[in-house]
N, C-alpha and C positions, 0 to 999 in steps of 0.2 A: 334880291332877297337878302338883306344887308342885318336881319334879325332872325337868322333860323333855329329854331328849340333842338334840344336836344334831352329834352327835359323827358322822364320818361312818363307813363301814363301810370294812374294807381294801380289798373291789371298788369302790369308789365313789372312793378314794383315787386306785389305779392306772388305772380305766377311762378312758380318750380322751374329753373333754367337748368341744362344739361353743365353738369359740373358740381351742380348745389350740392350734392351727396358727397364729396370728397372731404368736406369742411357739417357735421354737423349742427356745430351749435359754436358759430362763428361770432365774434365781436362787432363786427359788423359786416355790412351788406351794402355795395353801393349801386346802382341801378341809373344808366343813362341810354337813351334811344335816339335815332336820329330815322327821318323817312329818306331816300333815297332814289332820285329817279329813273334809276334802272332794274333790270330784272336780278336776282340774288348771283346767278350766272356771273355777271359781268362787276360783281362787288368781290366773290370770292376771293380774285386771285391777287388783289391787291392784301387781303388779311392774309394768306398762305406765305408770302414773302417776307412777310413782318420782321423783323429784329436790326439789331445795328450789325453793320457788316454783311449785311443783306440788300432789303430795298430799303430799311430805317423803320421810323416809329411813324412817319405823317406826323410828327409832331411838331415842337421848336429845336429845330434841328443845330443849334449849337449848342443845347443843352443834352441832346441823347445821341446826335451822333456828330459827334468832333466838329462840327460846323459841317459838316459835308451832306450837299441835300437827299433828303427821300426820292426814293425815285419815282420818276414820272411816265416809265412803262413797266410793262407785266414782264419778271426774267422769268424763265423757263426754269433755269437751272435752280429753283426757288419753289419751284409750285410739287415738288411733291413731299409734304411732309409727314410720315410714318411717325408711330407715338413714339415719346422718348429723341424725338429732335428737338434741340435746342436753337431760343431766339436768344443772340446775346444781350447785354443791357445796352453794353457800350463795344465801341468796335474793340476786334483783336481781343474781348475780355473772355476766357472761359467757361462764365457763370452767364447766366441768363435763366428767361423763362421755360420749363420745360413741355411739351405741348403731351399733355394728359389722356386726351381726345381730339379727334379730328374724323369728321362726318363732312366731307367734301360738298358746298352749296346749301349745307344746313348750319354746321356748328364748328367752333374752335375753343375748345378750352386748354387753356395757358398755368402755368404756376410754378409752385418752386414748395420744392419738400424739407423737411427736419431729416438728419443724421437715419433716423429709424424709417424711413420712407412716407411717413404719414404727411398729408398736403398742408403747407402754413397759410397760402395763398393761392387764389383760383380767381382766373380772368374770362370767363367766358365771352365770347361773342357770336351772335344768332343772327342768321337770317333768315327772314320769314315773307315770302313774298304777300306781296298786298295786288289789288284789282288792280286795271292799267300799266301793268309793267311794271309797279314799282317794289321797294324792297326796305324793309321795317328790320335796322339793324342794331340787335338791341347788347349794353353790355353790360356785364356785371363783374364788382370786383370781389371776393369775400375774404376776410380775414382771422384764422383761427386764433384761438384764446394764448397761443405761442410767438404768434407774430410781434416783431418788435421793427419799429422805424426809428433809423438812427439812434437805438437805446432810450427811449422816450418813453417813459409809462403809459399806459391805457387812459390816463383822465386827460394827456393832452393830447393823446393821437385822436381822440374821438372832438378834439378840438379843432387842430390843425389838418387833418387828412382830408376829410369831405371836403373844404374850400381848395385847397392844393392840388386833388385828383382832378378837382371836375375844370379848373382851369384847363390841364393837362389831355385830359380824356373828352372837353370839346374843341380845344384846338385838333386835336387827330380823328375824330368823327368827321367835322369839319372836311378837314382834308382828304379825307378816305372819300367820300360824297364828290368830294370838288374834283377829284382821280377819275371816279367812275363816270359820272354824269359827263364831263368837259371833253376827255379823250376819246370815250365811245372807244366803238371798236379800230381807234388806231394806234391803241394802248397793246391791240393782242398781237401775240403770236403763235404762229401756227402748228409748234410745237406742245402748245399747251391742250389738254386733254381736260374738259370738265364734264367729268361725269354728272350725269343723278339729271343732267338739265338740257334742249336743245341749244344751241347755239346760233342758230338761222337767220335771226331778227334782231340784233343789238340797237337798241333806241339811238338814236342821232344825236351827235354830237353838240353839247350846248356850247353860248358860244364863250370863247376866252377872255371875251373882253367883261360877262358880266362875271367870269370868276375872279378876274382880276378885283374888277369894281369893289365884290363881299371882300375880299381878302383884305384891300387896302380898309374898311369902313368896320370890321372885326379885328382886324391885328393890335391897333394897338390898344383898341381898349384890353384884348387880353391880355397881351405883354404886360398890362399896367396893372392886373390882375395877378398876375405871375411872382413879377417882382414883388407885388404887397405881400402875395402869400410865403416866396421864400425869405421876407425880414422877418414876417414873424417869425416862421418856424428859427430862425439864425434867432431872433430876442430869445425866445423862450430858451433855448439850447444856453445860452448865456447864462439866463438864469438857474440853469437847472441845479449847476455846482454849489448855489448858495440854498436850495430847496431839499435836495437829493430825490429821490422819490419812496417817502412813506406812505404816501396815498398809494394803491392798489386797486383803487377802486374801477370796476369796467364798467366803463359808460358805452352803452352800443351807439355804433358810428349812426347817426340822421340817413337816413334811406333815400337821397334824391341826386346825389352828383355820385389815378393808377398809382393807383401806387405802385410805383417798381420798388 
């Protein structure tokens, strides 16, 4: 499966995800899904541990966590997260995502507030189980009309973000999928408590060698993805000092692909 989507569906676009209220009448909205061949049980505890200095991002791991990889089982000491716990960005950093909400085998929404407590950013992630054991895990980024990346005005973030998240945000679907599906239940430990769902029947392990296979046959086209998207945003940042920014204009971000 060396071309899996992550694309999300136009209902999944438009539909009301847990989080959407925190952010009114946001600059943009970014919407990606991925299907998953397990039950939402056995996706959960890989989102719960999230952050750097944790189990990581599932992402490119020398860009968000020091080079040192994501992990590849379930830590305990990781899985219970009460509101108001912090995923850092980067290890050892103080600041990270603040977890808003947390509905254990349902939802995870993520962000980071303004000075006066109101949300600038909201990361949700849903799971929604689907027939045959599978699990429809959808995520959404939103961005309030305050949010600023690297001090970049609104007419280019609605330029640069959407290509740059979704590089980012399908290498870690990706990877979250490849966690779940590949390790099955030799990933768990028995310490881990998931409410809201049984636990009896974890789908069987796929095997390592075809996750291998996707990994090698997607990596580096995204890599090559990645890198094109961080020279723009570096051009444009270049150019900024000879433009300033007089435009102000809010362009809402295209609806179809993280910004940390």
């Amino acid at each position: 499966m060396f071309l899996r989507s992550v694309k999300a569906t136009n209902a999944e676009r438009c539909r009301e995800l847990p989080g959407d209220a925190l952010i009114g009448e946001p600059i943009g909205s970014l919407t990606n899904a991925i299907t998953i061949h397990v039950r939402p049980h056995e996706v959960w505890p890989w989102l719960a541990q999230m952050g750097a200095g944790r189990a990581g991002w599932y992402n490119y791991d020398f860009h968000d966590h020091d080079t040192h990889p994501s992990a590849d089982s379930i830590l305990p000491e990781f899985q219970k997260i009460p509101v108001g716990t912090t995923f850092p960005w980067r290890p050892g950093a103080p600041e990270g995502f603040t977890v808003f909400e947390s509905n254990p085998v349902q939802s995870l929404v993520l962000g980071s507030k303004a000075s006066d407590g109101h949300a600038i950013v909201t990361w949700a992630f849903v799971l929604e189980p689907l027939p045959n054991g599978e699990t429809r895990l959808i995520v959404r980024l939103r961005a309030g009309r305050d949010y600023q990346f690297h001090g970049l005005p609104n007419w280019i973030i609605g330029r640069i973000v959407p290509q740059s998240h979704f590089v980012m945000q399908r290498q870690q679907l990706l990877s979250i999928a490849r966690r779940a599906e590949d390790l099955g239940p030799l990933a768990y430990a028995p310490q881990v408590d998931f409410a809201g769902e049984a636990t009896d029947s974890a789908a069987p392990s796929r095997s390592g060698l075809r996750s291998a296979a996707r990994a090698v046959a997607g990596g580096a086209g995204l890599a090559a993805g990645m890198y094109a998207a961080y020279a723009a945003i570096k051009w444009i940042g270049l150019g900024q000092a000879a433009r300033k920014s007089h435009d102000h204009t809010s362009h809402a971000l295209d609806e179809s692909t993280h910004v940390k």
